[in-house]
C-alpha positions in Angstrom: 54.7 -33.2 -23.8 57.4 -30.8 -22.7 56.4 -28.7 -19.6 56.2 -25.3 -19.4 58.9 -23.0 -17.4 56.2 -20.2 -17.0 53.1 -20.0 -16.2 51.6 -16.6 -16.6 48.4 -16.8 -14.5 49.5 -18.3 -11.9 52.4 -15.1 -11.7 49.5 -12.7 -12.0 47.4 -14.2 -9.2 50.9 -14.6 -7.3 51.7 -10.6 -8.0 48.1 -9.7 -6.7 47.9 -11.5 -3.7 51.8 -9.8 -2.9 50.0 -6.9 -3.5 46.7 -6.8 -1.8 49.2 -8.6 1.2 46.5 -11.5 1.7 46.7 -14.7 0.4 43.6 -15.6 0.9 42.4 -16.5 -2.4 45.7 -17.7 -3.6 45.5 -20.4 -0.8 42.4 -21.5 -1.2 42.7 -21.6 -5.3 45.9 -23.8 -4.7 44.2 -26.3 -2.6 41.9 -26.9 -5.6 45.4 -27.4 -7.5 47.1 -29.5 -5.2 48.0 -32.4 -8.4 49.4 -29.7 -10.4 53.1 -28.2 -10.7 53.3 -24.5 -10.4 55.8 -23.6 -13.2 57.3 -20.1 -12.2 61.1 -20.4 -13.4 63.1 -17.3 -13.2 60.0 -15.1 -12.4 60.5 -11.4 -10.9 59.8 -11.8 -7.5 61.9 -9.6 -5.8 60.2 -7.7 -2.6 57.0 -9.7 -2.9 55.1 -10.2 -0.2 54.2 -13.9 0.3 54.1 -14.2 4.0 52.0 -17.1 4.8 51.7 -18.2 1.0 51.2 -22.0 0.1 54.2 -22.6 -2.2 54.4 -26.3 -1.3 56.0 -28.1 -4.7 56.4 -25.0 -6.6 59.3 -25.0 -10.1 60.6 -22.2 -9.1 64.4 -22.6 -10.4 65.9 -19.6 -10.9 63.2 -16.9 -9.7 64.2 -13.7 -8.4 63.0 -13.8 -4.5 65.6 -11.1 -3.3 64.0 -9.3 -0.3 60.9 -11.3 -0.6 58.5 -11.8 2.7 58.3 -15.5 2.9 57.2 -15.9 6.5 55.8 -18.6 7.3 55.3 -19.8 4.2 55.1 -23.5 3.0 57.8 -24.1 0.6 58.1 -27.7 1.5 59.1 -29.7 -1.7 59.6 -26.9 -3.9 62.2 -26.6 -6.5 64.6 -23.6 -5.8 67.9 -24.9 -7.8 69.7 -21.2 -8.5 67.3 -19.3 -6.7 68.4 -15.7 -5.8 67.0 -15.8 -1.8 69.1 -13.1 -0.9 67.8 -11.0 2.0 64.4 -12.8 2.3 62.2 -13.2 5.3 62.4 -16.8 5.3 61.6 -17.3 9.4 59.5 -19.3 10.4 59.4 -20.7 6.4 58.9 -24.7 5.5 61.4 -25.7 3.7 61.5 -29.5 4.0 62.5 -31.0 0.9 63.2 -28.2 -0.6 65.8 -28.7 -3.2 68.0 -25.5 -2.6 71.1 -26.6 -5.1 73.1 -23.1 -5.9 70.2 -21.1 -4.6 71.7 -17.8 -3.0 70.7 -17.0 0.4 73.1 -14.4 1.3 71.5 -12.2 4.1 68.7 -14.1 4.3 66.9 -13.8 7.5 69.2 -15.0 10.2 65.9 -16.5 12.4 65.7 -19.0 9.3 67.1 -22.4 8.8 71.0 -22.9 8.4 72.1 -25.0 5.7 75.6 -26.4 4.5 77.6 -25.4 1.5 75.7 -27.6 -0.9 71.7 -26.2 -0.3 71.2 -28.6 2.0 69.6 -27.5 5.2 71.1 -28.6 8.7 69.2 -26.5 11.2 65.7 -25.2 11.5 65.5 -22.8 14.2 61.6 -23.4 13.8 61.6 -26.7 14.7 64.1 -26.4 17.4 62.2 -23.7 19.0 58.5 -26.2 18.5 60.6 -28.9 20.8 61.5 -26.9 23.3 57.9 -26.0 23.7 56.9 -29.5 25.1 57.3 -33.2 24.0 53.7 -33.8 23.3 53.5 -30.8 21.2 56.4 -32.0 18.9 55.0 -35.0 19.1 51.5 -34.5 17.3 53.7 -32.4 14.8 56.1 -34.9 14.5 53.7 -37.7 13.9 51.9 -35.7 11.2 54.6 -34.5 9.5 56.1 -37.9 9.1 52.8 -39.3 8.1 52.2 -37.0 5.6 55.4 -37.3 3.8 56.3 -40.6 1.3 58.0 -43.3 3.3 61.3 -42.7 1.4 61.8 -39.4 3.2 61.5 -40.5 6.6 65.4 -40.2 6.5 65.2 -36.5 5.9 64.1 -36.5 9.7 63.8 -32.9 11.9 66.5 -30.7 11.4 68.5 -30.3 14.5 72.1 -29.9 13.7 74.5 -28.2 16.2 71.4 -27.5 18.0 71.5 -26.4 22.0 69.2 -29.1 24.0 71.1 -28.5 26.9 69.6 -30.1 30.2 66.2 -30.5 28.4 63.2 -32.7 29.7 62.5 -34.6 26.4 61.2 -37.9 28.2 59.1 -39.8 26.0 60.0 -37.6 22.9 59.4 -39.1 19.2 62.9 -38.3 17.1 63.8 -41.2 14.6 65.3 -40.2 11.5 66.3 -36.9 13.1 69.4 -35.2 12.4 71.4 -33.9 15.4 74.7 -34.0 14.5 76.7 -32.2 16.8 73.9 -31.1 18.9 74.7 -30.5 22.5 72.9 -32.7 24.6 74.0 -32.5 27.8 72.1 -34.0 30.6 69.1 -34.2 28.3 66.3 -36.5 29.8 66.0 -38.7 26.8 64.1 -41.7 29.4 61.6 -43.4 26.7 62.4 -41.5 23.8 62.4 -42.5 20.4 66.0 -42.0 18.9 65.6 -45.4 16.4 67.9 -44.1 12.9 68.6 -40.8 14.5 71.5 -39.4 13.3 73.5 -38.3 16.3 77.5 -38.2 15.0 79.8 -36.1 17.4 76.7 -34.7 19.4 77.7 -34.1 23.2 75.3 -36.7 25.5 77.5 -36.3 28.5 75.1 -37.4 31.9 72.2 -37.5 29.5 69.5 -40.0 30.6 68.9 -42.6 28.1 66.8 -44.9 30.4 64.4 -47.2 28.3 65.2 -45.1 25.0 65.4 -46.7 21.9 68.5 -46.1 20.2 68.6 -48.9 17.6 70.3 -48.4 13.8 71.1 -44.8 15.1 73.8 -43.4 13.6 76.8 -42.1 16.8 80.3 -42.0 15.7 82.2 -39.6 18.0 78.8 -39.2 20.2 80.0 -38.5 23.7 78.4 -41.2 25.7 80.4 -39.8 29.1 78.3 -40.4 31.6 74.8 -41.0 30.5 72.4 -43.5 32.2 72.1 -46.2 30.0 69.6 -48.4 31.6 67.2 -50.9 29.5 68.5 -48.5 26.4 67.8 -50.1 23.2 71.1 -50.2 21.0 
């Protein structure tokens, strides 16, 4: 059976919960609806307010979402390929696994997550701003996130590119499978933590304290090790 592109109703219900600005009863419909795809390709979006909207897996190639209000909104797994995302509110938005492929995201809210040439996001200043808040914190998020998501995408990780840790307490702090590429990590207490697949190429761990950390199958071409305390660490 082929599937459908658009689904009228479920643009309707979408246009008059922007409207009324309360999602509501879109959210709580949804959750009745988890097993089914929400086909909205190339709808007319454009200023909607979907601030807090549950768009987790959503078809959505295509769709006009210029200006749109997507804070904090779940867009995790969604399907965005050519999606115009140009100016949108997207802080504070979930966009893991969100297949981004030629979506447009000129001017879109600076506070959002940076990704690379190809779609593919690199840094979420969400989840950089969650660890900074305390390890156990990230931790409980961490753990459910991870949980939550099919064991094939474990690799996907947190996304902590290029991101400024600088002199950090994360003791203790759960981070396998996360990216940090580049990150500056520079005296970061990393004593106990959980670094097992992380991807940590060219980050900057200069006097960082790796004491008991687990640091096996990560991934550290052109890390800078200068320095860091490297007792009982797990390689």
């Amino acid at each position: 059976m082929k599937k459908p592109r658009f689904d009228a109703k479920q643009y309707a219900m979408l246009r008059e919960c922007s409207e009324e600005k309360d999602f509501t009863r879109w959210n709580a419909w949804y959750a009745l609806h988890l097993k089914e795809t929400m086909y909205l390709r190339s709808s007319d979006a454009y200023g909607a307010h979907l601030e807090g909207g549950d768009l987790a897996y959503w078809f959505l190639e295509g769709a006009d979402l210029r200006f749109a209000n997507l804070k904090n909104a779940d867009l995790s797994y969604s399907y965005l390929k050519s999606a115009d995302l140009s100016y949108a509110n997207l802080a504070g938005a979930n966009l893991w696994r969100a297949y981004l492929s030629r979506a447009v995201l000129d001017g879109a809210n600076p506070d959002a997550a940076v990704y690379d040439s190809a779609g593919k996001i690199k840094c979420d200043p969400a989840q950089v701003a969650r660890l900074k808040a305390g390890v156990p914190s990230w931790n409980a998020w961490y753990a459910h996130e991870i949980a939550n998501k099919p064991d094939d995408t474990r690799v996907f990780g947190a996304y902590l590119e290029e991101a400024s840790l600088v002199g950090l307490d994360l003791s203790g702090v759960h981070l396998s499978y996360a990216h940090l590429e580049g990150a500056d990590l520079r005296h970061v207490n990393f004593t106990g933590a959980d670094l097992t697949h992380a991807h940590l190429e060219g980050a900057d761990l200069w006097k960082a304290d790796l004491t008991c950390a687990d640091l096996r199958f990560a991934e550290l071409g052109g890390a800078n090790l200068a320095g860091a305390v490297k007792v009982n660490t797990l390689f």
